[in-house]
Structure formats: structure tokens, C-alpha cells
N, CA, C and O of each residue as an XYZ file, in Angstrom:
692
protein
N      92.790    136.303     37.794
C      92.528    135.461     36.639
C      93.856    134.898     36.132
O      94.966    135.379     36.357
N      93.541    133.676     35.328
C      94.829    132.961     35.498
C      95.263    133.046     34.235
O      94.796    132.019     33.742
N      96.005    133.744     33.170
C      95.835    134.248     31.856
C      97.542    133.871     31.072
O      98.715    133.952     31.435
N      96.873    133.484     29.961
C      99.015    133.458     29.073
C      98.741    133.926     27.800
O      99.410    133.493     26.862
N      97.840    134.764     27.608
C      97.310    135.934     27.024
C      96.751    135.041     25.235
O      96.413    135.532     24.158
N      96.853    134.080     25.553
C      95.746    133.324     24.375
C      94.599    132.883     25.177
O      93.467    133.177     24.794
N      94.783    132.199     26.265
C      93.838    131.171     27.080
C      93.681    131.651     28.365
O      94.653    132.305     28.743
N      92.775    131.543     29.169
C      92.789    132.340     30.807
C      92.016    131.161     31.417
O      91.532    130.366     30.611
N      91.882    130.994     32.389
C      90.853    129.902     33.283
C      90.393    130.875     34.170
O      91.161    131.646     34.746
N      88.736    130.887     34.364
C      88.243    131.684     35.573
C      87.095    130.874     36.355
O      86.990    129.681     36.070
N      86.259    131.396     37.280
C      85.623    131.124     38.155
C      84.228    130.980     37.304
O      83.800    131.844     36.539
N      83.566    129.646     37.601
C      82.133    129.454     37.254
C      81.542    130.537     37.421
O      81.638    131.126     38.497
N      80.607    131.163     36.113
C      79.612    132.153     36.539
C      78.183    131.145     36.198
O      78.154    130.027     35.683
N      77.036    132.010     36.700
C      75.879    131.436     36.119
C      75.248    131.355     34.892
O      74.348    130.557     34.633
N      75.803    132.339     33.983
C      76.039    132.448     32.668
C      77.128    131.032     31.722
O      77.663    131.169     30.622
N      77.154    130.023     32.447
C      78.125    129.021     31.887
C      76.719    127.872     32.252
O      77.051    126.709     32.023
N      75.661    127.977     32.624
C      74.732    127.026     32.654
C      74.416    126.354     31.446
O      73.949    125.222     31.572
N      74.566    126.795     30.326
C      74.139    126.326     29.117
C      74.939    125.326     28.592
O      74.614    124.238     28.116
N      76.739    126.165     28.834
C      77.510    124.733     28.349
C      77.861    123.982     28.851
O      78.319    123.012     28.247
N      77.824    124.047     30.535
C      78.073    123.327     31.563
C      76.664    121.786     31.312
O      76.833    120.591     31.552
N      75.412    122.482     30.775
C      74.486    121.209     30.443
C      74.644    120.690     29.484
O      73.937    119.683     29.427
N      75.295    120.857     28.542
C      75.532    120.413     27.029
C      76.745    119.431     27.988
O      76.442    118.334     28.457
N      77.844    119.934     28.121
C      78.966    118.773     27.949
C      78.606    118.053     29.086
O      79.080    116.918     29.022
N      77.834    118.287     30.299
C      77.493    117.013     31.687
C      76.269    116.110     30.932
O      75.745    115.176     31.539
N      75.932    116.412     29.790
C      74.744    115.629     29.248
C      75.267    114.939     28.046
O      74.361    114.356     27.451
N      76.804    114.773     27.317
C      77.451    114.348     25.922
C      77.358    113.219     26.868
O      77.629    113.274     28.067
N      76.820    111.865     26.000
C      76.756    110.708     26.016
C      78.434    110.144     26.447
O      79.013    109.605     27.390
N      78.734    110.687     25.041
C      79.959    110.167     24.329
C      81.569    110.316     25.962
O      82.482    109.609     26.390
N      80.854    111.942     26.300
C      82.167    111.882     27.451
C      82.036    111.412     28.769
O      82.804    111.670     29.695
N      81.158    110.803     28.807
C      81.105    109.812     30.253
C      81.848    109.109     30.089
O      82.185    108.737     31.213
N      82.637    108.401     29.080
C      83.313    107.255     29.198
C      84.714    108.161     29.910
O      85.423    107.664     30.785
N      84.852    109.066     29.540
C      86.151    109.748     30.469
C      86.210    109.950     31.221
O      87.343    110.243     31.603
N      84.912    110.018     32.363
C      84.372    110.541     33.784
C      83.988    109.827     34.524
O      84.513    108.719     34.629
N      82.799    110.253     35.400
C      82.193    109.417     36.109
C      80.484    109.224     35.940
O      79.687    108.421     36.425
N      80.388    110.063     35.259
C      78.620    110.589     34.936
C      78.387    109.201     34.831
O      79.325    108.410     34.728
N      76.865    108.745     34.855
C      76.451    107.473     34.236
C      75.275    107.661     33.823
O      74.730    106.719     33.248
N      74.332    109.294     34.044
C      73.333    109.485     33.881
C      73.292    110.982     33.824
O      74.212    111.642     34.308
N      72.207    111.565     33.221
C      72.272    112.760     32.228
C      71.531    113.871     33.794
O      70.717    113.533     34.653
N      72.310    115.297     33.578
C      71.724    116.100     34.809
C      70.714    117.214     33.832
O      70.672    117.630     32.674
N      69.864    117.395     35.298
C      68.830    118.166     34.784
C      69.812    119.864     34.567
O      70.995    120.088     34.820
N      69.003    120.572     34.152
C      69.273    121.938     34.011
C      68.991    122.343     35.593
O      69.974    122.883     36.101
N      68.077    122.224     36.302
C      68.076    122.124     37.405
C      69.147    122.058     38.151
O      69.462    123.037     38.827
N      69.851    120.977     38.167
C      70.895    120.131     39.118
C      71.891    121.120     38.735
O      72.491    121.752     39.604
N      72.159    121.337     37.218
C      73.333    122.144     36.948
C      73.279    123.810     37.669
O      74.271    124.517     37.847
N      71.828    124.182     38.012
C      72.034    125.596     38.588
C      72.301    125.271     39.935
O      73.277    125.747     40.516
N      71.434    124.423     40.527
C      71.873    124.265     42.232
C      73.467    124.242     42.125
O      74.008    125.343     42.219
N      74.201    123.243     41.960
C      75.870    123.256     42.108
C      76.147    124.755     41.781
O      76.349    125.517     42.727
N      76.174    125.316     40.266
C      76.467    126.497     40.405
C      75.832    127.668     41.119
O      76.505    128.655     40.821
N      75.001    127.955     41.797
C      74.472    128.548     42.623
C      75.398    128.218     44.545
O      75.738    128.966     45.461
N      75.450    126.849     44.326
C      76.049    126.237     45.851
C      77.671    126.356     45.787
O      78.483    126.404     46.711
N      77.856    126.386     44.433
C      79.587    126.365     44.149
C      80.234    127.185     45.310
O      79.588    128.132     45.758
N      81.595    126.862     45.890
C      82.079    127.948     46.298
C      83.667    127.114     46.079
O      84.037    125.974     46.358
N      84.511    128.561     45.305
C      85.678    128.285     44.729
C      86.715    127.583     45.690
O      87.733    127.028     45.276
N      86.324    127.671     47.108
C      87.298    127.209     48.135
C      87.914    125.951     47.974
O      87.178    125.026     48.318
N      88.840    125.673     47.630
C      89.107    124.407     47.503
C      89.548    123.292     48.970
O      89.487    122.063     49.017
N      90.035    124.388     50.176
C      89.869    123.595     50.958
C      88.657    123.083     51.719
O      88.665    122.127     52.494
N      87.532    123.900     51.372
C      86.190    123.224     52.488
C      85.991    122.263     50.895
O      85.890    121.059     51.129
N      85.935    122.569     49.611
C      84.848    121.686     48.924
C      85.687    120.468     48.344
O      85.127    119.514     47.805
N      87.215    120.569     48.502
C      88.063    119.732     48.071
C      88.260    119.663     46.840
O      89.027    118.887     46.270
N      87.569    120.483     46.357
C      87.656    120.412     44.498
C      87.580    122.139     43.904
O      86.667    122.896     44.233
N      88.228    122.367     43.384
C      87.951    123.851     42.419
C      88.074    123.576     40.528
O      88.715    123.183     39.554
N      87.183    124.012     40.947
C      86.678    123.824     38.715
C      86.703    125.157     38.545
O      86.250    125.987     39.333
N      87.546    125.484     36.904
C      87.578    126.609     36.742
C      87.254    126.355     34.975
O      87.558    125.295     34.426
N      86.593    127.523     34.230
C      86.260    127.322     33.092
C      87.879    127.877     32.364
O      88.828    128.521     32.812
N      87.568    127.242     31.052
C      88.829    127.309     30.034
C      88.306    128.134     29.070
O      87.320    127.666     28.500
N      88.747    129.456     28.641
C      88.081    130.634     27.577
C      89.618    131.162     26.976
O      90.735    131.246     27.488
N      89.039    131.480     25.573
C      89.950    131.707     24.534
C      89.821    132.812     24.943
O      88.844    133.089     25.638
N      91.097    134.070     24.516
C      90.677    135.800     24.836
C      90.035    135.912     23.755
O      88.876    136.314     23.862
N      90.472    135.652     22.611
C      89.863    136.205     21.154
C      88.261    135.838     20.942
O      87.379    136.314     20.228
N      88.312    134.795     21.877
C      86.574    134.954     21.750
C      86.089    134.980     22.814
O      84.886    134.825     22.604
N      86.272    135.094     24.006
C      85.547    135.300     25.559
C      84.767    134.642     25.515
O      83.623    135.069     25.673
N      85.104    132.743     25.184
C      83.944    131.986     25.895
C      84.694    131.130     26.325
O      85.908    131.024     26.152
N      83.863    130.365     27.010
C      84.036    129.110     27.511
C      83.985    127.738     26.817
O      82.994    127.052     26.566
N      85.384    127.481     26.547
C      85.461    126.349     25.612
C      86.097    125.198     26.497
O      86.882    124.440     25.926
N      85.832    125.005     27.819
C      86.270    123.883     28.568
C      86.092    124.163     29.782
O      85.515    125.174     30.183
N      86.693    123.077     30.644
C      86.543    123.054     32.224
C      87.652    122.401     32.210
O      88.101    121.714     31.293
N      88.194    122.657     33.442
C      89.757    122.216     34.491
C      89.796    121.784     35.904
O      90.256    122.812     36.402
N      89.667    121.158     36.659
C      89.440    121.235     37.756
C      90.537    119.892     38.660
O      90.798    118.709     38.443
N      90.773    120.526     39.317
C      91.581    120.028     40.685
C      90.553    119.228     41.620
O      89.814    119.979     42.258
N      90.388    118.083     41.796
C      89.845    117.214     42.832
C      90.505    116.649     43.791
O      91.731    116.740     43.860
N      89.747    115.960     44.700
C      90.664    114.748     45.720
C      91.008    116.166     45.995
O      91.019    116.596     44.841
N      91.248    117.012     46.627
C      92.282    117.402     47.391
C      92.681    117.084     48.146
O      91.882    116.324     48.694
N      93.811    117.172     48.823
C      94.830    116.538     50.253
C      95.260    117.221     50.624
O      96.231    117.280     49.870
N      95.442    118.236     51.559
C      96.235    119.484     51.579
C      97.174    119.002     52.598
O      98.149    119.648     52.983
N      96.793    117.683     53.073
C      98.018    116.988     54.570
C      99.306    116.874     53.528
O     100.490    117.182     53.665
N      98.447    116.210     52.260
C     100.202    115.608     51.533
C     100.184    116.216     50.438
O     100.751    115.546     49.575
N      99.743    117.310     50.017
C      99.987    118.500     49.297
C      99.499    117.685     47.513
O     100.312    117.667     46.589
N      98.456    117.256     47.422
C      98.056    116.813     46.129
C      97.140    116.753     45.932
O      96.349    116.590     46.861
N      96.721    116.839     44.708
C      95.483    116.671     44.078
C      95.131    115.977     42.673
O      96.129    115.680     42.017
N      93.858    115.658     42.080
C      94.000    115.153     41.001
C      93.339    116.155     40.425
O      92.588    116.962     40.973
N      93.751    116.053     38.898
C      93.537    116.970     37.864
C      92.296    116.765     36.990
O      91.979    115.576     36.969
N      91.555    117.494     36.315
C      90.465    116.865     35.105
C      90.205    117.860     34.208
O      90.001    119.051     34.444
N      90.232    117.073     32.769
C      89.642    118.627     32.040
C      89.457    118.474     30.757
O      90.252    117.963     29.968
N      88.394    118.919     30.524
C      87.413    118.466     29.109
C      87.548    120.197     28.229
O      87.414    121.410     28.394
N      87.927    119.085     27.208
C      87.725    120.433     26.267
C      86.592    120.700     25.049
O      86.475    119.522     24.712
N      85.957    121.204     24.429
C      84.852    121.285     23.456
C      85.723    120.566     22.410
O      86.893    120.793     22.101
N      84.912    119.695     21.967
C      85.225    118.707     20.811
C      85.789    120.160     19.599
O      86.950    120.270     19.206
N      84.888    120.911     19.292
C      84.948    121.955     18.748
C      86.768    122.141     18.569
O      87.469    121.665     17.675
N      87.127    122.857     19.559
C      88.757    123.045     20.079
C      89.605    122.366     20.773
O      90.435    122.654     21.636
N      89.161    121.115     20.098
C      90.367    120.176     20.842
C      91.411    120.279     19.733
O      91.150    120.887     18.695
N      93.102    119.436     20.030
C      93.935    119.804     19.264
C      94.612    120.657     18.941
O      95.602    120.656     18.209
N      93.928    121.734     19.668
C      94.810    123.090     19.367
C      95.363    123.637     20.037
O      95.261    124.860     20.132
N      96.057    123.002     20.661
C      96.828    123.862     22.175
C      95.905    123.926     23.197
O      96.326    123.444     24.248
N      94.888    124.323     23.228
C      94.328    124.970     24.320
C      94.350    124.116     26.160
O      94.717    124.537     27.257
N      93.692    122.646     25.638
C      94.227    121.930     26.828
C      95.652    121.962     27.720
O      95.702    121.723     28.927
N      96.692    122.273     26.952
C      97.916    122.144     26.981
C      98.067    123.806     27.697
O      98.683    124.021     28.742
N      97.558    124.575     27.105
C      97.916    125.809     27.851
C      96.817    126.146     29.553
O      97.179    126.852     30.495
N      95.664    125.473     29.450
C      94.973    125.350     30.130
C      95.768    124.760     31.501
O      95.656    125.310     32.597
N      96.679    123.422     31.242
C      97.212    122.499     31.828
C      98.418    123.951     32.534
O      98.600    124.601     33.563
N      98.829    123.837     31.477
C      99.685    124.682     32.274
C      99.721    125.930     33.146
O     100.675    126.437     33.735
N      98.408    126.308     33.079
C      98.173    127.544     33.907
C      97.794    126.775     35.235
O      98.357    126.957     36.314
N      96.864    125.980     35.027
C      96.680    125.170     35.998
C      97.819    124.490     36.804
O      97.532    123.772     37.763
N      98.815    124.654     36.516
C      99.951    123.312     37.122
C     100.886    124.825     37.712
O     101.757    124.903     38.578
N     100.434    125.616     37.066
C     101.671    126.923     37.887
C     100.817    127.737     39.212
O     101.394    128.344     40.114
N      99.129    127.565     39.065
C      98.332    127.910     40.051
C      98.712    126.390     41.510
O      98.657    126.566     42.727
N      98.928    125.568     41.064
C      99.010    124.410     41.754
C     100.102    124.274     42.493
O     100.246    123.473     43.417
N     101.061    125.229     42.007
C     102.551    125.282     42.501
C     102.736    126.259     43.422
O     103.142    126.097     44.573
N     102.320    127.643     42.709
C     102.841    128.522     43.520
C     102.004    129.316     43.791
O     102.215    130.513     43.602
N     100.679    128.805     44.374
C      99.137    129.143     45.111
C      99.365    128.215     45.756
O     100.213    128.366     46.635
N      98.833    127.111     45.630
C      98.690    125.937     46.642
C      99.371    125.330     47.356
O      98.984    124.737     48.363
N     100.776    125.399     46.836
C     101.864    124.766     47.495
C     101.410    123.146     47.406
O     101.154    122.521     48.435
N     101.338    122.547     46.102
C     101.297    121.327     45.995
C     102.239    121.091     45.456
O     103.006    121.726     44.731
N     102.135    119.107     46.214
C     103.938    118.700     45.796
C     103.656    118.149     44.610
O     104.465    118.123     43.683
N     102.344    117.611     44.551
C     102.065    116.450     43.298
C     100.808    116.537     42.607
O      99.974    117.040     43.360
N     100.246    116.200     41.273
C      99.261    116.381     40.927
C      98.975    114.999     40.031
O      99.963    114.525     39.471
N      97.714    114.330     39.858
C      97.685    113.166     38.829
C      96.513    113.142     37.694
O      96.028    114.156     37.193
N      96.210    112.032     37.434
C      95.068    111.847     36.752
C      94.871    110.581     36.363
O      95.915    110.023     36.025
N      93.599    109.729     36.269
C      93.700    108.239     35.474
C      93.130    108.466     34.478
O      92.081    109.097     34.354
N      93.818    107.932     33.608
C      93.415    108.469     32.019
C      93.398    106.883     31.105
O      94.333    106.108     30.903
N      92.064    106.802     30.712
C      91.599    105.714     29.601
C      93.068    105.208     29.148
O      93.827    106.072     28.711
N      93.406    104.216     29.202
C      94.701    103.713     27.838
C      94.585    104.069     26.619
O      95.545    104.327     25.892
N      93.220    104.124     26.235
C      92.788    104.097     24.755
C      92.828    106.013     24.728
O      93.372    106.478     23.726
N      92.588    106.466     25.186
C      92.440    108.175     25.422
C      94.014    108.744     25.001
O      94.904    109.354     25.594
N      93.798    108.117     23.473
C      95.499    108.915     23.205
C      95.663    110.202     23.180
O      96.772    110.566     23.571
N      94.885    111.082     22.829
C      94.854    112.582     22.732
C      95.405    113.032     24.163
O      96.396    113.751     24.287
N      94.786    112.617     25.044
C      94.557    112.819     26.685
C      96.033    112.583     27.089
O      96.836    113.444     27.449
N      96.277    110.988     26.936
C      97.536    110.665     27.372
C      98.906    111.990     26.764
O      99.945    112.457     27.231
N      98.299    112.110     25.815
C      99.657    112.541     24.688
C      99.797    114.127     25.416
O     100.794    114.676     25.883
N      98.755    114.480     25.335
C      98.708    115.932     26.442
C      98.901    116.237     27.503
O      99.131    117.397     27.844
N      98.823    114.770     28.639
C      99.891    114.894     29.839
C     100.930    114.754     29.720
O     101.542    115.516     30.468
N     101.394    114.302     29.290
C     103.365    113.656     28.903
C     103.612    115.036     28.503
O     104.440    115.586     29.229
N     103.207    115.661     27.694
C     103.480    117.104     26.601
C     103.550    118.119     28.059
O     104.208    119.147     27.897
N     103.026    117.951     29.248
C     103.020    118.584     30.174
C     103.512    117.885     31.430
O     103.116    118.042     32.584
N     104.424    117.109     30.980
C     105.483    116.685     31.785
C     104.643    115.258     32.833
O     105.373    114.583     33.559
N     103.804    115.097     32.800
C     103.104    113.719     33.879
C     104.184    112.565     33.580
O     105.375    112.841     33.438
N     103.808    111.577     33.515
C     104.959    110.413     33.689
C     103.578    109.011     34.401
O     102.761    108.900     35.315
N     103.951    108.458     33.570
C     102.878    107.134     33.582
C     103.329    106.430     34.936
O     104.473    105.976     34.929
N     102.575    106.281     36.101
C     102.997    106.028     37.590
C     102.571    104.386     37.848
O     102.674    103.711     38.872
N     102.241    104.157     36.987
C     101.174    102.643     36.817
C     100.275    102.003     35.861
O      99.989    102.764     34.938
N      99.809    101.005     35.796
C      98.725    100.985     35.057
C      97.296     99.938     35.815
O      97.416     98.729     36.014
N      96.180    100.639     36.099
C      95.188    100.169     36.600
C      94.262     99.292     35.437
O      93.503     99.788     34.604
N      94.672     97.331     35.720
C      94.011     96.814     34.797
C      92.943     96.847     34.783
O      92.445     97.142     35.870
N      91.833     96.548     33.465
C      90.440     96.603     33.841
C      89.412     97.234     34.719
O      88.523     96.768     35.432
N      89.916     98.747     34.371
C      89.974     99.421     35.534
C      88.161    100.658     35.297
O      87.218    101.071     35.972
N      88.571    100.703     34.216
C      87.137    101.513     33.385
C      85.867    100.764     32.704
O      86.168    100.467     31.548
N      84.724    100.414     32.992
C      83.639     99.984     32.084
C      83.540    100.764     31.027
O      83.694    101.984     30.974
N      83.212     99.841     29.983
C      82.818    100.450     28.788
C      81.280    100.688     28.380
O      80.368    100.146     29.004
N      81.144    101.221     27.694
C      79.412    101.054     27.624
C      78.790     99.395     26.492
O      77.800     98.726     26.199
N      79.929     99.501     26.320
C      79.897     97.367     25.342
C      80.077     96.402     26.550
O      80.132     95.203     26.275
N      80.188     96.829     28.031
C      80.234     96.053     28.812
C      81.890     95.391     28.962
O      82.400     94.711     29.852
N      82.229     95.728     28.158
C      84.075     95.547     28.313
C      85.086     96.563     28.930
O      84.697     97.725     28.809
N      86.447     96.398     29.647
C      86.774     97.201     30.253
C      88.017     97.577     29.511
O      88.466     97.131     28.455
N      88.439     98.451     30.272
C      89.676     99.248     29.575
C      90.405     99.284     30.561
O      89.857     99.401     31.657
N      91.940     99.193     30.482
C      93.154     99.982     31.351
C      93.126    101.660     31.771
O      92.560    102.477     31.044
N      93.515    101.878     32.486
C      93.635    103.357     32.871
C      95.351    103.398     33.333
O      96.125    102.467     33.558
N      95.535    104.743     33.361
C      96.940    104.841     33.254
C      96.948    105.715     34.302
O      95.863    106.262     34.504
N      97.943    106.042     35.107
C      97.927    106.983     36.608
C      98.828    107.388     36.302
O      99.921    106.826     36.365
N      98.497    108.964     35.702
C      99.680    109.747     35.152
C     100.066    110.917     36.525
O      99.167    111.346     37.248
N     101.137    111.205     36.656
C     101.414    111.915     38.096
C     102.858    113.158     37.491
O     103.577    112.953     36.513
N     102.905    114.047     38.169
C     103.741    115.093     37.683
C     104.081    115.521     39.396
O     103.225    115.863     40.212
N     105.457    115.400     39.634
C     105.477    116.406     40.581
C     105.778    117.604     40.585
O     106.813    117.934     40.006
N     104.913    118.659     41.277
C     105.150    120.359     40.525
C     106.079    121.079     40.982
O     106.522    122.048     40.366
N     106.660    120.552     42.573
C     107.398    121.332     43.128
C     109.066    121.273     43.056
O     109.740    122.112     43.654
């Protein structure tokens, strides 16, 4: 377990079905993702039932974000795209509206970016992050990323207008 004795990240259990359907079903955070349509409770047990933490067969490992002082699950983290030829991956990670602001992303990030280093042996890690997503932006920089570009008109909005995205990149090694 990946722990800095406020915040830990661990392995999907089936007991995370409840908040795993609440935040894949928030309207509001698709605009940060890719969702475009709401999953059944269903859909959410098959994946977690099919999950397997391997990140090299599934190319992706999601790990939940839990406070110690309260042993829940107040987010998700996850490593996508993997590449293991050129040692990178991209990053993602939602936190409960509830506990945003309070460190926790930031410590989350960082457990994550030291599992990424010296587990995985990755050289690089990124993310495209909304322009408008100042919280987001402000919390990669705070964890060292570095703005690599900017992808114009790159996000739909749900007003049918688009947004910039920003290709934030950190190298870990």
C-alpha cells in the first residue's frame, strides 16, 4: 500500500461500487474526462469484478485515494496509455468535490509519481488538462508538471463550445 501516513492509494475493492457509481454518473465531471453517458451499476461491477491491477496486460492501473483518519475512499488516481517501450504514461485523478483543496490530490499525486519512478521505471508522466481547470492546472505545477503545449479547441463543451487543453508532462526520472 502506497501510504504518507495522512493519504494511502490502494487497489479497487468491490466495496467501492457505490462511489465508483456516484462520481462515473456526476454530470458535472465529464467535462474533465471522457464519459459522455451515465454507467449502469451493472457496468460498474463487471469492470470491477474484470479489473486486474496489471498494468502491463490492461495498460492502465486505477487505484482509490483514502484518508487514514477516515478509511474511505475519497478519490481515484490512475495511470493510463501505458508505454512501457518509452517508459510513460498518462496520469488522471478525481477527487470528491467534498475534499478537494485540501492537499489530498497533491499528496495522492505524489505517491503516485514515486510508485511511477521507482516501481515502474518510468521516464515521463502527463496529463491534458481543461485551460479553464485552474484547480487541476495549479495542482500539477505544485507537483512539478510543466505546461508541454497547448491543444487548441481541443475539449467540447456541453454549450457546444470548445476549450484549450494544456499537456502538462513531468519527467520522474
Amino acid at each position: 500500500m502506497l501510504d504518507n501516513g495522512r493519504v494511502y492509494l490502494r487497489a479497487l475493492e468491490p466495496t467501492d461500487i457505490d462511489v465508483i457509481h456516484r462520481w462515473e454518473n456526476d454530470c458535472d465531471l465529464w467535462r474533465f474526462g471522457c464519459a459522455t453517458a451515465p454507467f449502469s451499476r451493472h457496468q460498474i461491477w463487471e469492470y470491477l469484478k474484470n479489473y486486474t491491477a496489471d498494468i502491463f496486460a490492461q495498460k492502465q492501473l486505477r487505484m482509490m485515494v483514502c484518508l487514514k483518519t477516515a478509511d474511505n475512499a475519497v478519490g481515484m488516481i490512475d495511470l493510463f496509455d501505458f508505454d512501457p517501450v518509452n517508459r510513460r504514461a498518462a496520469v488522471g485523478l478525481l477527487i470528491d468535490r467534498e475534499y478537494q483543496r485540501q492537499g489530498i490530490g497533491g499528496d495522492a499525486m505524489a505517491l503516485l509519481l514515486e510508485y511511477a519512478r521507482d516501481v515502474l521505471h518510468l521516464h515521463q508522466v502527463y496529463a491534458v488538462v481543461a485551460a479553464d481547470n485552474a484547480p487541476s492546472l495549479w495542482m500539477f505545477e505544485k507537483a512539478g508538471f510543466r505546461n508541454a503545449g497547448t491543444l487548441h479547441d481541443w475539449l467540447l463543451r456541453a454549450d457546444g463550445g470548445y476549450v484549450d487543453a494544456l499537456q502538462m508532462q513531468l519527467i520522474v526520472d
